[in-house]
C-alpha positions as CSV (number, residue, x, y, z in Angstrom):
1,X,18.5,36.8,22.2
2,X,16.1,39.5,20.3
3,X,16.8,37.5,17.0
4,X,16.1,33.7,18.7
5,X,12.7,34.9,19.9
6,X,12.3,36.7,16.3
7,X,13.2,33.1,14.6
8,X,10.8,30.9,17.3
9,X,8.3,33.8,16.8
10,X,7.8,33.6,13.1
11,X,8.1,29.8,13.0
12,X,5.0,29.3,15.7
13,X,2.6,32.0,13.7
14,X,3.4,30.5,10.5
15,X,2.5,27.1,11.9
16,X,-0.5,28.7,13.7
17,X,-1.6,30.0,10.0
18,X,-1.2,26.7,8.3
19,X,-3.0,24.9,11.0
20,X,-6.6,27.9,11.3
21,X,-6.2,27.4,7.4
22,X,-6.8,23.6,7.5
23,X,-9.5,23.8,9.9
24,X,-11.2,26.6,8.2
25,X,-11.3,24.0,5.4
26,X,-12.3,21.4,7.1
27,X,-15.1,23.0,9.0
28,X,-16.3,24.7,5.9
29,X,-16.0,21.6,3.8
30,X,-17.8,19.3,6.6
31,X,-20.6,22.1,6.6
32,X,-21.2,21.4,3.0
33,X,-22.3,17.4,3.7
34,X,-25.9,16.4,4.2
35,X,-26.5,15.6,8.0
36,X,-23.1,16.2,9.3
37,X,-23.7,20.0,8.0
38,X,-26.2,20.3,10.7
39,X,-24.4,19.4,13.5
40,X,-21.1,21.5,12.1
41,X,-22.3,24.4,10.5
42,X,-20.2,26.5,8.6
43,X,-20.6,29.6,11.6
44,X,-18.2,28.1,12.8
45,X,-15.4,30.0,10.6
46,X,-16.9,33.3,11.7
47,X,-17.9,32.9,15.6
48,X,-17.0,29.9,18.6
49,X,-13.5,31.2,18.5
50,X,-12.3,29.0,21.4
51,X,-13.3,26.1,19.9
52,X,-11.8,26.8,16.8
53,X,-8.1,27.6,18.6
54,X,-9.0,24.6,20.3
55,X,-9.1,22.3,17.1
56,X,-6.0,24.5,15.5
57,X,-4.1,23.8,18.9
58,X,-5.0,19.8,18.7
59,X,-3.7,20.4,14.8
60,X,-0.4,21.9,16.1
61,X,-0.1,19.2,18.4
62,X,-0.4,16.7,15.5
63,X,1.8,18.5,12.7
64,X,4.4,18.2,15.5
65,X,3.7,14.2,16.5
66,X,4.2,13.6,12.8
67,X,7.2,15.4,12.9
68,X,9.2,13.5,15.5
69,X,7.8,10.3,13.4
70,X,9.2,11.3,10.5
71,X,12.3,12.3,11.3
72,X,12.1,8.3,12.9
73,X,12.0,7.2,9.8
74,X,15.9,7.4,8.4
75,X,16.7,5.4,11.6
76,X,14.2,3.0,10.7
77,X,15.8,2.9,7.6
78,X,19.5,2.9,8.3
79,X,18.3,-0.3,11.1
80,X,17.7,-2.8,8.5
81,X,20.9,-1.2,5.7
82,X,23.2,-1.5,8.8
83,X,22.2,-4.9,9.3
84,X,22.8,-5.8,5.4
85,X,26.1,-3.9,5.4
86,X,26.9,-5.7,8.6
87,X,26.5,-9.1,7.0
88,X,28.9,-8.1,4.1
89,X,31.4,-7.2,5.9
90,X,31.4,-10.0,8.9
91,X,31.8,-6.8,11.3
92,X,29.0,-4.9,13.2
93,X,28.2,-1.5,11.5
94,X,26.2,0.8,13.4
95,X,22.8,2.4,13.1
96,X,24.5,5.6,13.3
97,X,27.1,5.1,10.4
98,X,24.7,4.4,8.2
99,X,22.0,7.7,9.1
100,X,25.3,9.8,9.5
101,X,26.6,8.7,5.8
102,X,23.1,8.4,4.1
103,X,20.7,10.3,5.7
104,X,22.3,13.3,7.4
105,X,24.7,14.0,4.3
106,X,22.9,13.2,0.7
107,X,19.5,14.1,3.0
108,X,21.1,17.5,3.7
109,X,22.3,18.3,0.7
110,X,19.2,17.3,-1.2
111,X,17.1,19.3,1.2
112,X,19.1,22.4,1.0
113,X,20.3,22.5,-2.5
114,X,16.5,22.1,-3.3
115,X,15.2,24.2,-0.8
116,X,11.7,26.3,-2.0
117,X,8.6,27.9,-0.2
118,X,5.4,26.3,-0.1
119,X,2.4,27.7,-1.4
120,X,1.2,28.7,2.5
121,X,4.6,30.2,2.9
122,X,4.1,32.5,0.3
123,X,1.1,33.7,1.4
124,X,1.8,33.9,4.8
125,X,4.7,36.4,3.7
126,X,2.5,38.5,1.3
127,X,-0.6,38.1,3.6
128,X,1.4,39.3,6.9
129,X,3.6,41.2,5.3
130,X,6.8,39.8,6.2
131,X,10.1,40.9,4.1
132,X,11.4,38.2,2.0
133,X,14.6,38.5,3.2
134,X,14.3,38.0,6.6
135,X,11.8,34.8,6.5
136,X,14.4,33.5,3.9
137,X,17.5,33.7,6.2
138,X,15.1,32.6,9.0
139,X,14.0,29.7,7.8
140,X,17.4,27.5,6.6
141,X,18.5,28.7,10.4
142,X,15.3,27.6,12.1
143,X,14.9,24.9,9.6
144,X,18.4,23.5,11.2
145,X,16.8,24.0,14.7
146,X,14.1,21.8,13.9
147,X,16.1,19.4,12.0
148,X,18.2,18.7,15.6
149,X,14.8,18.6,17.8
150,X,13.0,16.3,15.9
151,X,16.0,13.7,15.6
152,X,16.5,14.1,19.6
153,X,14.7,11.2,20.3
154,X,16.5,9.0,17.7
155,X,19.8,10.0,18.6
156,X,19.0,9.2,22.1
157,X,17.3,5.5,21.3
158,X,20.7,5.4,19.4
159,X,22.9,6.4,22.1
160,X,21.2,3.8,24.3
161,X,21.6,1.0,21.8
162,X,25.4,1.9,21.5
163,X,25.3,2.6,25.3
164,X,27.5,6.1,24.8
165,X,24.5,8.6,24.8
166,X,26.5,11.7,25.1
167,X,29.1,10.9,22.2
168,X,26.1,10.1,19.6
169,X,24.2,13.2,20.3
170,X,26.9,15.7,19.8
171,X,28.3,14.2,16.5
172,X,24.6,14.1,15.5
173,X,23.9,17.3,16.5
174,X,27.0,19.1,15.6
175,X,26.6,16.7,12.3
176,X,23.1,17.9,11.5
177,X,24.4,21.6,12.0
178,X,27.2,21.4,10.1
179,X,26.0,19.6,6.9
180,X,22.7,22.0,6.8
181,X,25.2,25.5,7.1
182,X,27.5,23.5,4.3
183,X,24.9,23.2,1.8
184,X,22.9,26.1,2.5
185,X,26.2,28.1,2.0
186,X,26.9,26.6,-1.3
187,X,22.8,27.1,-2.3
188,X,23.3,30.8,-2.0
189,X,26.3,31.1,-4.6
190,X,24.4,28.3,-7.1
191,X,20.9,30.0,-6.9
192,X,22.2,33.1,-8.2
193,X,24.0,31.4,-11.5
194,X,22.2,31.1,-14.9
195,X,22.6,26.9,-14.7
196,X,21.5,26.4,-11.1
197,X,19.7,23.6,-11.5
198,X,22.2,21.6,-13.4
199,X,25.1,22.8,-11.3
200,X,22.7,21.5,-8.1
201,X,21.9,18.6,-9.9
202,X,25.8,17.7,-10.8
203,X,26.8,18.7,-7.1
204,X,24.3,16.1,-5.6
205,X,25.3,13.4,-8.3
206,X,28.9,14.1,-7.4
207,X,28.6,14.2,-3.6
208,X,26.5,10.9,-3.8
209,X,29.1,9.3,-6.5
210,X,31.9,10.0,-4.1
211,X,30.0,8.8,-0.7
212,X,29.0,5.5,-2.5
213,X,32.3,4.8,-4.0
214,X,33.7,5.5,-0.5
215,X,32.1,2.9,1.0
216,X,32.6,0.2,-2.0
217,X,36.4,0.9,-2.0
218,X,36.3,0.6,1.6
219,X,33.9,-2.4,1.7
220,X,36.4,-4.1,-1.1
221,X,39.2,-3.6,1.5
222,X,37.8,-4.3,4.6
223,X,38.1,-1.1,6.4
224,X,34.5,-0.4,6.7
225,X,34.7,-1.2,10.3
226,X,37.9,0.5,11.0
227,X,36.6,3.6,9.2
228,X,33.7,3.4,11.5
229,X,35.8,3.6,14.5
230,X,37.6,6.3,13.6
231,X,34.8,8.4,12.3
232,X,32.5,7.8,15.2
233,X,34.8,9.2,17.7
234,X,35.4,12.6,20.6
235,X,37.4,13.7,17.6
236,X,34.4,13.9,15.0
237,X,32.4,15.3,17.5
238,X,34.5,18.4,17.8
239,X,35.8,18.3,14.0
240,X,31.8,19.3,13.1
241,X,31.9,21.6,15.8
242,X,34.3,23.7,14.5
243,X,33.3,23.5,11.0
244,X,30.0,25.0,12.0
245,X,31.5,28.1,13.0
246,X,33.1,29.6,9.6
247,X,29.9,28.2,7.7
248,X,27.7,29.9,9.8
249,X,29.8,33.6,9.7
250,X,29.6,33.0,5.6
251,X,25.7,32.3,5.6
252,X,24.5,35.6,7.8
253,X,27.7,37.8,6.2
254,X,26.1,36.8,2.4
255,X,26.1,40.0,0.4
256,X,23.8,38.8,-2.0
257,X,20.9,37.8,0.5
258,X,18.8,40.3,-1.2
259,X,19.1,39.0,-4.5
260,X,18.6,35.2,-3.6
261,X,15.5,36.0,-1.7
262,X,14.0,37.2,-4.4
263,X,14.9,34.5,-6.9
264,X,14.0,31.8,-4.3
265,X,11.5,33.5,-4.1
266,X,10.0,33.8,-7.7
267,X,11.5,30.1,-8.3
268,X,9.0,28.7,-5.4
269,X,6.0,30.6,-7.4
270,X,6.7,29.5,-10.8
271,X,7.1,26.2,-9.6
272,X,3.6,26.6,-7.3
273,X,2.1,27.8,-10.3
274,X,2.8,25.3,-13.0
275,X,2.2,22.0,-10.5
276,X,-1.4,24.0,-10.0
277,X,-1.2,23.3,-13.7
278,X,-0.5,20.3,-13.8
279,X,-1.3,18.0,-10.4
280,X,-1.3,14.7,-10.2
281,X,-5.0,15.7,-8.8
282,X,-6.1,16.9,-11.9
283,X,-5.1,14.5,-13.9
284,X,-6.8,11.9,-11.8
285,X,-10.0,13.7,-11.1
286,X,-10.3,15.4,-14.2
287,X,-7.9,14.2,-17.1
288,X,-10.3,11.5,-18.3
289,X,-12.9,14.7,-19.2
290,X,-9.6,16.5,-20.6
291,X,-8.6,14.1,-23.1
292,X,-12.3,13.3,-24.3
293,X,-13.5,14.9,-27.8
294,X,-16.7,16.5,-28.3
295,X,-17.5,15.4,-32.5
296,X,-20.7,16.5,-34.3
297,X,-22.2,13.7,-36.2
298,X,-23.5,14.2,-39.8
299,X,-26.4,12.3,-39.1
300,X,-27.1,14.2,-35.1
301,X,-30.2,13.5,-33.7
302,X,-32.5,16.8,-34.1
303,X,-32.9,18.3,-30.5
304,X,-34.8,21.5,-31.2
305,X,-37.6,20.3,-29.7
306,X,-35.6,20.1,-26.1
307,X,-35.0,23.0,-24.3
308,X,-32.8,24.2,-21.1
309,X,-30.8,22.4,-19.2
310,X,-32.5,19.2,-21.1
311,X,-31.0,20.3,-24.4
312,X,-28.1,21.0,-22.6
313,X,-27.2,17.3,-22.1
314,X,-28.4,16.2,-24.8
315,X,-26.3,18.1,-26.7
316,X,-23.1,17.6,-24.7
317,X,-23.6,13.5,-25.0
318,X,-24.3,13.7,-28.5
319,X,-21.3,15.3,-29.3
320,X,-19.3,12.9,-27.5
321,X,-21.3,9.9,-28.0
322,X,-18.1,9.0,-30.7
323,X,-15.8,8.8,-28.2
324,X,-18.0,7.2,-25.7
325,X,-18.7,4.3,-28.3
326,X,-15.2,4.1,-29.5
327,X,-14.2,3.1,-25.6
328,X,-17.2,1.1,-25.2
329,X,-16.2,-1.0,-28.3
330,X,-13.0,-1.2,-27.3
331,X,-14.0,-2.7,-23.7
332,X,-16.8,-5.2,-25.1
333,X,-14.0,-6.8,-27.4
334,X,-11.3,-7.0,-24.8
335,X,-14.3,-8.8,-22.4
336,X,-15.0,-11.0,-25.5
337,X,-12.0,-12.3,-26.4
338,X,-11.1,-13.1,-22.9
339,X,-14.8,-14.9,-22.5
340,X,-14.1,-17.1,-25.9
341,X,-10.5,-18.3,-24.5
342,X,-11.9,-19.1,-21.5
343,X,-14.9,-21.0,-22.9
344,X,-12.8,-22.4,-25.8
345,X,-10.0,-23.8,-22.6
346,X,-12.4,-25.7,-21.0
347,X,-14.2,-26.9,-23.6
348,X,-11.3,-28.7,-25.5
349,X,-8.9,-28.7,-23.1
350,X,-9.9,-31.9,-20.4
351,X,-10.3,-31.3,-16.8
352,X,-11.6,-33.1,-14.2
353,X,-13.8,-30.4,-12.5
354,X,-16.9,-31.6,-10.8
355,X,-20.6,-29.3,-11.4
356,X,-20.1,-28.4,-7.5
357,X,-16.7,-27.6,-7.7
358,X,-17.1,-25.3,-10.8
359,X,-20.2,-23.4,-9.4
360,X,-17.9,-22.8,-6.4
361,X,-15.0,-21.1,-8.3
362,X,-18.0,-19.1,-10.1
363,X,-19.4,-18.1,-6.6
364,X,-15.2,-17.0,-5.7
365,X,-15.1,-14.6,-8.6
366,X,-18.2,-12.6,-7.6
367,X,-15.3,-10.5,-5.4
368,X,-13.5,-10.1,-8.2
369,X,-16.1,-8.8,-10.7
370,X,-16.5,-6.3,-8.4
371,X,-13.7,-5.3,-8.8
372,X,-13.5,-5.9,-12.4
373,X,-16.7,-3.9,-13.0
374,X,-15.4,-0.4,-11.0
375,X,-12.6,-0.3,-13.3
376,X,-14.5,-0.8,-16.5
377,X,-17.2,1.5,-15.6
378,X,-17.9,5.1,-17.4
379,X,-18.6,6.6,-14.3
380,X,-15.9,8.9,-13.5
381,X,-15.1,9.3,-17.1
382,X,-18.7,10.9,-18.0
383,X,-18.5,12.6,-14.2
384,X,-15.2,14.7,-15.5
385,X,-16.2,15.0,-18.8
386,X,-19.5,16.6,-18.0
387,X,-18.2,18.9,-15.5
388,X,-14.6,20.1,-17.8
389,X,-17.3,20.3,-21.0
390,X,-20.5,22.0,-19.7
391,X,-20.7,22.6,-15.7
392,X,-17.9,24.4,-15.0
393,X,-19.3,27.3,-17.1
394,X,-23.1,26.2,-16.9
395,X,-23.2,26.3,-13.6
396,X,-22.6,30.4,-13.8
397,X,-26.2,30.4,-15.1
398,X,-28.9,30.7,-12.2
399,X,-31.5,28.7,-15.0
400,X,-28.9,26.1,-15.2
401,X,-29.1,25.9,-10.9
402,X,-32.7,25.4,-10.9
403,X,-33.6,22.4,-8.4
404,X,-35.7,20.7,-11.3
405,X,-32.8,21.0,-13.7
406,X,-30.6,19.8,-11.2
407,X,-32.3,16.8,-10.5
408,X,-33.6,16.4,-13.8
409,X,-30.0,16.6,-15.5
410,X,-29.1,14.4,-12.4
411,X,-31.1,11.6,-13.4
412,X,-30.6,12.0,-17.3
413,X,-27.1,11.4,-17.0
414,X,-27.5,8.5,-14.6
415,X,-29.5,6.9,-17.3
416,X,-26.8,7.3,-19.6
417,X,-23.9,6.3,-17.7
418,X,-26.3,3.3,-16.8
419,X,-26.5,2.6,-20.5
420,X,-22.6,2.3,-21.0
421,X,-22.5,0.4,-17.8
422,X,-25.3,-2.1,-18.6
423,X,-23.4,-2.8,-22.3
424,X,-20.5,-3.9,-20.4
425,X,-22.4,-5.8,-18.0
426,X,-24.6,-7.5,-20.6
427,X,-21.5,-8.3,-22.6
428,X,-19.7,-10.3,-19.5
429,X,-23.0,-12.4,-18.6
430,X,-23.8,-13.4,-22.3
431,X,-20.2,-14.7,-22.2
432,X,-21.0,-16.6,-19.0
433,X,-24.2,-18.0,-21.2
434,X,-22.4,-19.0,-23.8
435,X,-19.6,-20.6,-21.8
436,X,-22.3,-22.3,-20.4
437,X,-23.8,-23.8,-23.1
438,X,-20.4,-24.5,-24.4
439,X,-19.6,-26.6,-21.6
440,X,-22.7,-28.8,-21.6
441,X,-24.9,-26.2,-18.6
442,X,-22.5,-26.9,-16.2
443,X,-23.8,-23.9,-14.3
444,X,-27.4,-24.0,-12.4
445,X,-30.1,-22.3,-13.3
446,X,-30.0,-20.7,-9.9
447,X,-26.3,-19.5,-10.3
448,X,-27.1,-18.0,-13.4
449,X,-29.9,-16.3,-11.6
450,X,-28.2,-15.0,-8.9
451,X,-25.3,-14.0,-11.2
452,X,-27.3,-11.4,-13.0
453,X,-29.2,-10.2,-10.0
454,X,-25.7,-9.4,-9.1
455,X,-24.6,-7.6,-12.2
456,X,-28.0,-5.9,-12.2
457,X,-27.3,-4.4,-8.3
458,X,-23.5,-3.4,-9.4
459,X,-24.2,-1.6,-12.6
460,X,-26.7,0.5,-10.9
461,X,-24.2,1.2,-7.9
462,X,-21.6,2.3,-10.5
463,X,-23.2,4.1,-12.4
464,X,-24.9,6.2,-9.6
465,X,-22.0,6.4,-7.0
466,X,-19.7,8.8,-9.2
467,X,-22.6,11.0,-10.1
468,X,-23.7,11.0,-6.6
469,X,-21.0,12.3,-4.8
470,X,-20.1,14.5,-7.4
471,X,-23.4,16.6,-7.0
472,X,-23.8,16.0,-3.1
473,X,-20.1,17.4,-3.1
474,X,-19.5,19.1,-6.1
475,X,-15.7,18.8,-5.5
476,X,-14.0,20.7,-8.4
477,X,-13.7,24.8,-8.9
478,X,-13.5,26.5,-12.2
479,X,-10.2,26.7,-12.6
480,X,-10.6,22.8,-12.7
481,X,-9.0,22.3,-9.1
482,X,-9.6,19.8,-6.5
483,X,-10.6,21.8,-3.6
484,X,-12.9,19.2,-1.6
485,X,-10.8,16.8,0.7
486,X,-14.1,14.9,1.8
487,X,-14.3,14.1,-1.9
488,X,-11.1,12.8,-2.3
489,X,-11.5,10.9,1.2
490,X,-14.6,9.2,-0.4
491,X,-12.8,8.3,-3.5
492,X,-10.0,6.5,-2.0
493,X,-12.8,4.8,0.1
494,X,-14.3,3.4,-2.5
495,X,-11.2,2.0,-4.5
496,X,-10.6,0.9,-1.5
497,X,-13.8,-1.4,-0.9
498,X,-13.2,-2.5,-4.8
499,X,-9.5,-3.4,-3.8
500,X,-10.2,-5.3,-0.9
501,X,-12.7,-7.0,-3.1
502,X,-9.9,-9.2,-4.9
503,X,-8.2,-10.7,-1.7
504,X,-11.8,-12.3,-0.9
505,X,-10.8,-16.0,-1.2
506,X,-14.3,-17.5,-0.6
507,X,-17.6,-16.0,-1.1
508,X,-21.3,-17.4,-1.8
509,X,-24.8,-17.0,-2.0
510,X,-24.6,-14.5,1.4
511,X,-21.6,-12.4,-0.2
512,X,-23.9,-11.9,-3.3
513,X,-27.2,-11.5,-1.5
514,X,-25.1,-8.8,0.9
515,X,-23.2,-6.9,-1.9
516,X,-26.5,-6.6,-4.1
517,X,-28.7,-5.6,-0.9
518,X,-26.3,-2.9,0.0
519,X,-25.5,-1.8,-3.8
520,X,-29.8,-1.3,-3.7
521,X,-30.0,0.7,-0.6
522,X,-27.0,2.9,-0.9
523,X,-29.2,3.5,-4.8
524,X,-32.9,4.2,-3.1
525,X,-31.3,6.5,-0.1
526,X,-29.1,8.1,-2.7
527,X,-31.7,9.4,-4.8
528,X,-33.7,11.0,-1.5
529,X,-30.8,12.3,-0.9
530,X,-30.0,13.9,-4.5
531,X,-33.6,15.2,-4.9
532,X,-33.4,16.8,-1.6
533,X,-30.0,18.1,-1.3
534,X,-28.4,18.3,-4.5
535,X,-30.6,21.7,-5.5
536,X,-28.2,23.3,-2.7
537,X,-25.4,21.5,-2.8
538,X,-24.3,21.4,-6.7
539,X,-23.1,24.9,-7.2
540,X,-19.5,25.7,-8.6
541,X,-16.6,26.8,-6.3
542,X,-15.0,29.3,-7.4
């Protein structure tokens, strides 16, 4: 009994240190943003207590919802395979069959095979100093626990459906129990051999070859059905029983525990330590700045009459003005080739288009410029290659934090971006022009007006919103990580917008008014907003 409360009582502070961790970052991160920092300031990780085991208890509550839900999912899942398979065969096959077959075997064995500590695991156990060994042998056992608990309610709804409750949890649970002592039996002896990960690799392959050739063969003959009858049966139900037993005695008698905590062990930190390397995070937020060259020219502009943080940045786009220019090029003759075919189709190429009906398609793919212009813009790309080639180590330099060089490196490299930005800009609407002319003005005046009012409003908007939120919330540390969830929250946000941008069918002279209007404010409250906040805000986390 001693050992259950042991198991229960490492499990619930573990979860209790994951969940303070998250809202220690969450408070401290929401601290951090202009406005919302007033009304949650970052005391908060140091006194109110109460409220802040209030907020980790509402987290606990959450991690455990999402749980049960996903644990839902393989039923989900085996509702719509079942109803394929069922149609192959000409018999009924159960929702059960197939999450018993698919789910609760290959799942098991990929989950146990594979088993490794997270990166709050690890220092959990080196924080509270918990042995190794013991959270190791804890966890596959409570791991099993939680495994049965959080498919309760889809056993159940299963039961129901099948209207034989009782007979549907015990072969599930005595199923889940079973498979996980199996496999975590056979991950002991293969973690501790020089090829473990091709002799787990080859056992999964194999397990999964031999399930999925079971049911073909038995598909091909037509004894899915009866197979299912038989298997689904008292008989199962008490077959899994009793193979729980002997895999159980071999996992707690293991002799080697010892040694396959601590190879799990330093497995889960090389792992940890090279995705830290190499996350899909930094690639997106900062491989663009990775990958760009900084090049002296022959011919460099002199700068020795610049100094500070101004000769800073000139410097820094000077030396990769090449590569700057090369994609620039690159994107003005992609946009100009597409803008010749397009004139050269409907110049030679007849179609009966009215002025009225053109203008409207012209008006329809405002959305999609939108669009069209986030990708092409420099704006993250100058954002990451700034901060991987001058502030992650400028930043350490208290002249380099000054709030006039802070705003006035601010606004420098806004005017640069803005430069990029406007080439690109300038190179879609002269295409427009000369489609126009092409095509005998089939576009208004006013159109053509409007149209570059547009293009005006979103070249400033992407070339400021990158910049912006990158110094209101300076997101990255100097080991190049992504530390700031709020950042990442806005980023998707925005891709978001420009996504949602494209399934506009219809839009006019409102859409165009609207989109510029916004685009203008969000600029002038941006730039209050920089010149008053950004002095405390841009600093590098560490």
């Amino acid at each position: 009994m001693t050992e259950i409360k042991q198991l229960f009582y490492f499990n619930w502070k573990y979860r209790n240190y994951k969940a303070s961790t998250f809202i220690n970052g969450l408070f401290y991160f929401l601290g951090r943003i202009p406005f919302i920092g007033k009304i949650v300031p970052t005391t908060m990780l140091y006194r109110e207590y109460g409220l802040k085991k209030g907020f980790t208890a509402i987290k606990l509550l959450f991690s455990l919802a999402l749980s049960f839900l996903l644990h839902g999912i393989p039923f989900i899942i085996s509702f719509f395979i079942s109803k394929g398979l069922s149609d192959v065969v000409g018999s009924p096959i159960t929702i059960f069959f197939v999450w018993l077959f698919l789910f609760n075997l290959i799942g098991s064995c990929l989950g146990e095979l594979f088993l490794s500590l997270e990166k709050q695991e690890i220092q959990f156990i080196i924080n509270f100093r918990v042995s190794k060994e013991d959270y190791i042998k804890r966890k596959t056992i409570l791991g099993t626990v939680e495994g049965v608990i959080f498919s309760l309610p889809g056993l159940v709804i299963v039961g129901l459906i099948e209207k034989n409750i009782l007979l549907y949890l015990l072969i599930g649970i005595f199923s889940l129990i079973s498979y996980s002592l199996l496999w975590s039996v056979v991950n002991l002896h293969l973690t501790l051999i020089k090829r473990r990960l091709l002799a787990k690799l080859a056992v999964c392959l194999l397990v999964a070859g031999l399930e999925v050739g079971l049911i073909y063969l038995l598909i091909q003959s037509n004894g899915l059905f009866a197979f299912q009858e038989k298997f689904v049966s008292w008989a199962s139900a008490f077959i899994f029983l009793i193979i729980c037993l002997p895999f159980f005695y071999l996992y707690v008698r293991f002799n080697q525990f010892d040694a396959f905590s601590r190879q799990m062990f330093a497995s889960s930190e090389i792992m940890i330590n090279y995705s830290e390397k190499n996350t899909k995070d930094q690639e997106y937020y900062l491989g663009e700045g990775k990958k760009m060259k900084l090049e002296k020219e022959t011919n460099e502009t002199d700068l020795s009459s610049l100094k500070g943080s101004k000769y800073i940045n000139a410097l820094l786009f000077s030396r990769f003005k090449t590569s700057l220019r090369k994609q620039l090029i690159y994107r003005i003759i992609g946009i100009t080739v597409i803008m010749l075919l397009i004139s050269l189709t409907f110049r030679f190429i007849p179609m009966s288009i009215s002025e009225a009906k053109f203008e409207k398609i012209v008006y329809n793919f405002l959305p999609i410029m939108f669009f069209i212009l986030y990708i092409l813009s420099f704006g993250k790309k100058v954002v990451q290659t700034i901060f991987v080639n001058c502030d992650s180590s400028m930043l350490a330099y208290p002249f380099y934090r000054e709030s006039k060089a802070i705003v006035r490196g601010f606004f420098y490299r806004f005017l640069k971006i803005f430069y990029y930005n406007g080439i690109i800009s300038l190179t879609i609407y002269l295409g427009l022009l000369f489609f126009n002319v092409l095509n005998h003005q089939i576009l208004s005046t006013d159109l053509l007006l409007l149209f570059l009012f547009v293009m005006i409003s979103l070249t400033i908007l992407f070339s400021f919103h990158e910049l912006f939120i990158y110094y209101i919330l300076q997101p990255f540390t100097s080991d190049f990580q992504v530390k700031n969830p709020v950042y990442k929250l806005v980023d998707g946000v925005f891709y978001g917008i420009a996504y949602m941008s494209l399934q506009i069918k219809t839009a006019g002279v409102l859409y165009a008014l609207l989109v510029s209007g916004i685009s203008i404010v969000y600029f002038i409250i941006g730039l209050i907003v920089i010149v008053k906040f950004a002095p405390r805000t841009f600093k590098l986390k560490n």
